[in-house]
N, C-alpha and C positions, 0 to 999 in steps of 0.2 A: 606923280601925285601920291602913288601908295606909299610913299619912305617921306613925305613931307608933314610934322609935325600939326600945322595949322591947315588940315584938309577939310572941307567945305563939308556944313552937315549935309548938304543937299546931295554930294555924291558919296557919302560916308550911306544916306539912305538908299540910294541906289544900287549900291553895293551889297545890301543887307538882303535886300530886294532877292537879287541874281542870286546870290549863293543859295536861296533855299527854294530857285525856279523848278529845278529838276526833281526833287522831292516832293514839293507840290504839285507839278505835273504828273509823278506817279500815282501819289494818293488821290489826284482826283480822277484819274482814268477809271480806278479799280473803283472806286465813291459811284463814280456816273454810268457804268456797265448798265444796271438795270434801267434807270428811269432812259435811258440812251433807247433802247427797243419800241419805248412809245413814241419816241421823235423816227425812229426807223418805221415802224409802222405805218407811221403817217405821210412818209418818205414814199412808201411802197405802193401804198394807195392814189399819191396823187402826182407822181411820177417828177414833179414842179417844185424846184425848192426857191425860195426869197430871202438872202440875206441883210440885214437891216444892221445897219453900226454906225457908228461917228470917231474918225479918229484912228487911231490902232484895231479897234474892233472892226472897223469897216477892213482896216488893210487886212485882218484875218479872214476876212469874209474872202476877199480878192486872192488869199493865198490859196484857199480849200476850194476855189468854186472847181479847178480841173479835177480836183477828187474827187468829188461828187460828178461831174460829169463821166469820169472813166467807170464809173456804176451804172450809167446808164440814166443819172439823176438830170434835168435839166436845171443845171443851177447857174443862178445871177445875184453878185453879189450892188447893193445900190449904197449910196450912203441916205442915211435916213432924215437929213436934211432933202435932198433928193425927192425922195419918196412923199416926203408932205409938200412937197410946191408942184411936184409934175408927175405925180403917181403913176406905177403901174397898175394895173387890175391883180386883186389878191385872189378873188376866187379861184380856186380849185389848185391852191399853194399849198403849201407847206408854207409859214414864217417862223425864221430866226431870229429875235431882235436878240442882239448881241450889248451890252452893254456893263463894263467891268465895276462900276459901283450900283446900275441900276436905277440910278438919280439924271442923267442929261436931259437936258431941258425937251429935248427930242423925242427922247424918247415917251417921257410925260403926256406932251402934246399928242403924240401919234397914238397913243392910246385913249384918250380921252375923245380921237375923232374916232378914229373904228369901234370901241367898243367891242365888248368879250365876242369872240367869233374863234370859230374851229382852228384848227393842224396849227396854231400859234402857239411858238414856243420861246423860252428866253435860257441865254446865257450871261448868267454873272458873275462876280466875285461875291457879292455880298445877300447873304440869306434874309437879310431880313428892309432889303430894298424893296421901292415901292416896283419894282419887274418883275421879283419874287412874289410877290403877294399878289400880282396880275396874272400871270399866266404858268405852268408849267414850265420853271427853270432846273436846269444842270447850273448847279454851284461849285466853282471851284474852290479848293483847298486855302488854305492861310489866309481867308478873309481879304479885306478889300487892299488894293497895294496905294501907301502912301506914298512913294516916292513919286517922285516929277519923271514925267516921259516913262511909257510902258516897257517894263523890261517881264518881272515875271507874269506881268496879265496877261502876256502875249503867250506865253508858255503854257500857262492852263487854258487858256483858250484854248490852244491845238490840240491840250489834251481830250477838253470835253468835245473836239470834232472825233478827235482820233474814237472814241468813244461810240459815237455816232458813226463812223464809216466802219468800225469794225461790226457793229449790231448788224449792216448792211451787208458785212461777206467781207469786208477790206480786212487781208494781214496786217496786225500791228504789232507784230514780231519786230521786224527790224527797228522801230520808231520805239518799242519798247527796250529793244538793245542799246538805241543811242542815247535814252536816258539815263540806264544805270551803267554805263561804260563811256561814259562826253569825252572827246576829245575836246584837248583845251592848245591847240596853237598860237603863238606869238602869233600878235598884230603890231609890234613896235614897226616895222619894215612899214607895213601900212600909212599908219599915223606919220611917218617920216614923209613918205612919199605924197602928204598932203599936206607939207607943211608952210606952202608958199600959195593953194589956192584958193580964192575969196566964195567959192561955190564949190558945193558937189551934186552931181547928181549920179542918182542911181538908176540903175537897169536890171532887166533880164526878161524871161521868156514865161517859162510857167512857173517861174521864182519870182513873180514881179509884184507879187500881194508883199514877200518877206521885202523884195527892192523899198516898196512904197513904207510899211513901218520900220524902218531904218531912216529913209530921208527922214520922216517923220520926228524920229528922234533926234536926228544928226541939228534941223532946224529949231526943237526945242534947246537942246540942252548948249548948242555953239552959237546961237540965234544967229545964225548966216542964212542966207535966201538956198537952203538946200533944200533940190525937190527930185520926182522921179518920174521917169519915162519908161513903158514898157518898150520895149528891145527894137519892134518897127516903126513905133512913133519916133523916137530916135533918129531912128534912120533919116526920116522925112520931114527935112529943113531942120531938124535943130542940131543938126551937126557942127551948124555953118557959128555957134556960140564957142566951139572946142577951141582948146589952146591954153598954157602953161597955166593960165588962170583957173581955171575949172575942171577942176577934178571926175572923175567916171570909175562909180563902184559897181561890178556885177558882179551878180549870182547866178552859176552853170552847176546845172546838176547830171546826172549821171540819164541822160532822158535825151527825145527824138531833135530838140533843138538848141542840145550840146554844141554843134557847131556854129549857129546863130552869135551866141553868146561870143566864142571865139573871134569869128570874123567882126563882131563890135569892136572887142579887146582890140583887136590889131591895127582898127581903121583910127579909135579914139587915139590911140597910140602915137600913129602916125601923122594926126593932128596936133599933136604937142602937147596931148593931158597925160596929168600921171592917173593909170590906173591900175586899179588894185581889181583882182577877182578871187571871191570864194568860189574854193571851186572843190566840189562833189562829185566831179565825172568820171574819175576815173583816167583822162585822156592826158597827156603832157602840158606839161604849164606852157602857155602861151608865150613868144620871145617877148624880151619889152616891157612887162608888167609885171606888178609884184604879186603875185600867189599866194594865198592863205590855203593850204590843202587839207583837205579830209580827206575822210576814206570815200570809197565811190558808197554812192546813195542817190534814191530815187524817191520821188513822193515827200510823204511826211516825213519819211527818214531824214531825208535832204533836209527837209524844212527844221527840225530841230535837232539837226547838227547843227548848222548853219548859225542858227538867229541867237544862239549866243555867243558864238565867235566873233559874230557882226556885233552886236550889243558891246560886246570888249572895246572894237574897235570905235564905235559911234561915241563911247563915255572918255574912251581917252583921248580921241579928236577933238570931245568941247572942251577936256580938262585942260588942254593946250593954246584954249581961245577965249577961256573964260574964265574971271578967276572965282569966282561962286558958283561955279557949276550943279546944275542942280537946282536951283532957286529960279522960281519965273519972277518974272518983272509984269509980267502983260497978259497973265493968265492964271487957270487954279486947276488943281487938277479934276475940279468935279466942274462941265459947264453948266451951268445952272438959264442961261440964257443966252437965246438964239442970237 
C-alpha cells in the first residue's frame, strides 16, 4: 500500500496520525506533569480509582488498571455505557472519564446525571470539549485525532496515565526511553501469516487492555468480526472455534505471566491458527509462530513499545482486505449517540 500511487486518504490519514504519536506522547507527558499530582493527590486520599471510557479509551483504561494496582491503587476499569445502565457506587472514588474528543454521547449523559461532584477527573484530546469545561482535564498534545480507528489517541492517552503513575512514585524512565528510541520491527511475516483467516482474535494476560484496542481496530478498519479474549477466557471453551480460519494475536511481556502467554502460543498453534506474538519478554520465540520481537520490557514500557508495532501490523492487515481502508461505512468517529 506505501509504493501504491491511488492509496486511500483514510489510511494516508492514519498514517499522518502514527508518525507524530510518539512526539506527542512526549510533549504531553512533560504538558501533564503538574495538573497530573492533583489526580495523584486525589489517587492518595481515596485509595479507589474508576475508569470510565467508550471504545479505545475504555481499552486504555483495561491496559493501566494493573499499574495502578501495583501502587497499591484499587483500580477498575468499566466502560461507561456500563456505568450508566448498571452503575457502580462513585463514592469515595477517584473518576477518570477518559474520552479522546470529549463529545461521546456518554459521556454527555453521565454527566448531566451526576452532576459536579469531587476526585472527578477527565482525559482528552481536545481542550475546548464539552469534558474540558466539565471537570479537571489532562489534555493531550496535537489536538483531537482525525483519522478513523485510534492510533495516536491511544499514545497520548498512556502518556497522560504515564503522567499520573509517575506523580504516584511509578519510574517512567523506561517508557520515557521507548519513546525517544521506538523500535520499528517488520510486521510483513505477520500480515502474511493472516492472510487466509476470516477472524482474529486477540489475547494476553496483563497486555490484554493493548490485546482489546488492537481487535478493536483490526474490526474497524478490515470490518472482519475481529474481537479479544483475555488469556483464561480463552482458555475456557472458546478454543473449541481455533483452526486455519481464525487467526490468534498475543501480547507477552517481560512479567509473571510470560509463560501463560506461551502455553496459548503453542496450544492455538497446535490447533491449526496461525499465530503471531509480540513479544517483550525477553524469553525465546515460541516454536510454530511468527515473532514480532522487542527488546525485553515490562509495564508501560511494554505497552508503548508494543502498540505501535501492533498498530503497523492491524493497518496493513485491513489494507489487505479493504480497499478504502480507513473510511467507515457504519460509523463516525465522534459517537454522538447511544
Amino acid at each position: 500500500m506505501n509504493s501504491s500511487p491511488n492509496r486511500p486518504a483514510g489510511l494516508i490519514a492514519i498514517e499522518q496520525e502514527m508518525a507524530r504519536q510518539r512526539a506527542d506522547a512526549l510533549a504531553t507527558f512533560d504538558a501533564a506533569a503538574s495538573p497530573a499530582k492533583d489526580i495523584a493527590a486525589s489517587l492518595r486520599r481515596t485509595g479507589r480509582l474508576l475508569l470510565l471510557g467508550m471504545g479505545g479509551s475504555h481499552a486504555v483504561g483495561r491496559a493501566v488498571e494493573p499499574l495502578y494496582r501495583e501502587l497499591g491503587i484499587d483500580a477498575i476499569a468499566l466502560p461507561l455505557s456500563e456505568q450508566l445502565g448498571q452503575p457502580l457506587p462513585i463514592a469515595g472514588r477517584t473518576v477518570l472519564v477518559t474520552s479522546q474528543s470529549g463529545e461521546s454521547a456518554e459521556v454527555l449523559r453521565w454527566f448531566a446525571l451526576v452532576g459536579d461532584r469531587p476526585d472527578t477527573f477527565g482525559l482528552t484530546l481536545e481542550a475546548g470539549s464539552s469534558l474540558a469545561h466539565t471537570v479537571p482535564c489532562l489534555v493531550g498534545a496535537g489536538g483531537t485525532e482525525r483519522a478513523f480507528a485510534a492510533t495516536r489517541s491511544l499514545t497520548v492517552t498512556f502518556a497522560m496515565h504515564m503522567a499520573i503513575l509517575a506523580a504516584l512514585g511509578a519510574n517512567a524512565g523506561p517508557a520515557l526511553t521507548v519513546l525517544k528510541a521506538p523500535e520499528t520491527p517488520a510486521v510483513d511475516a505477520a500480515v502474511d501469516a493472516m492472510s487466509g483467516v476470516a477472524t482474529i482474535v486477540t489475547s494476553g494476560r496483563r497486555l490484554q487492555g493493548v490485546a482489546e484496542a488492537i481487535a478493536l481496530g483490526l474490526t474497524e478498519l478490515s470490518r472482519l468480526p475481529c474481537f479479544s479474549l483475555e488469556g483464561g477466557q480463552l482458555r475456557h471453551g472458546p478454543m473449541e472455534m481455533l483452526g486455519p480460519s481464525v487467526g490468534v494475536v498475543l501480547f507477552r511481556a517481560c512479567e509473571e505471566t510470560a509463560s501463560l502467554v506461551a502455553g496459548m502460543a503453542a496450544s492455538a498453534s497446535g490447533a491449526g491458527s496461525p499465530v503471531v506474538v509480540f513479544d517483550a519478554s525477553g524469553e525465546p520465540p515460541i516454536d510454530d509462530v511468527v515473532t514480532i520481537s522487542l527488546k525485553e520490557a515490562s509495564g508501560m514500557a511494554a505497552i508503548l513499545a508494543m502498540l505501535p508495532v501492533a498498530q503497523s501490523f492491524m493497518v496493513a492487515f485491513a489494507a489487505s482486505r479493504v480497499a478504502d481502508v480507513g473510511t467507515p461505512v457504519r460509523s463516525t468517529k465522534i459517537t454522538r449517540s447511544e
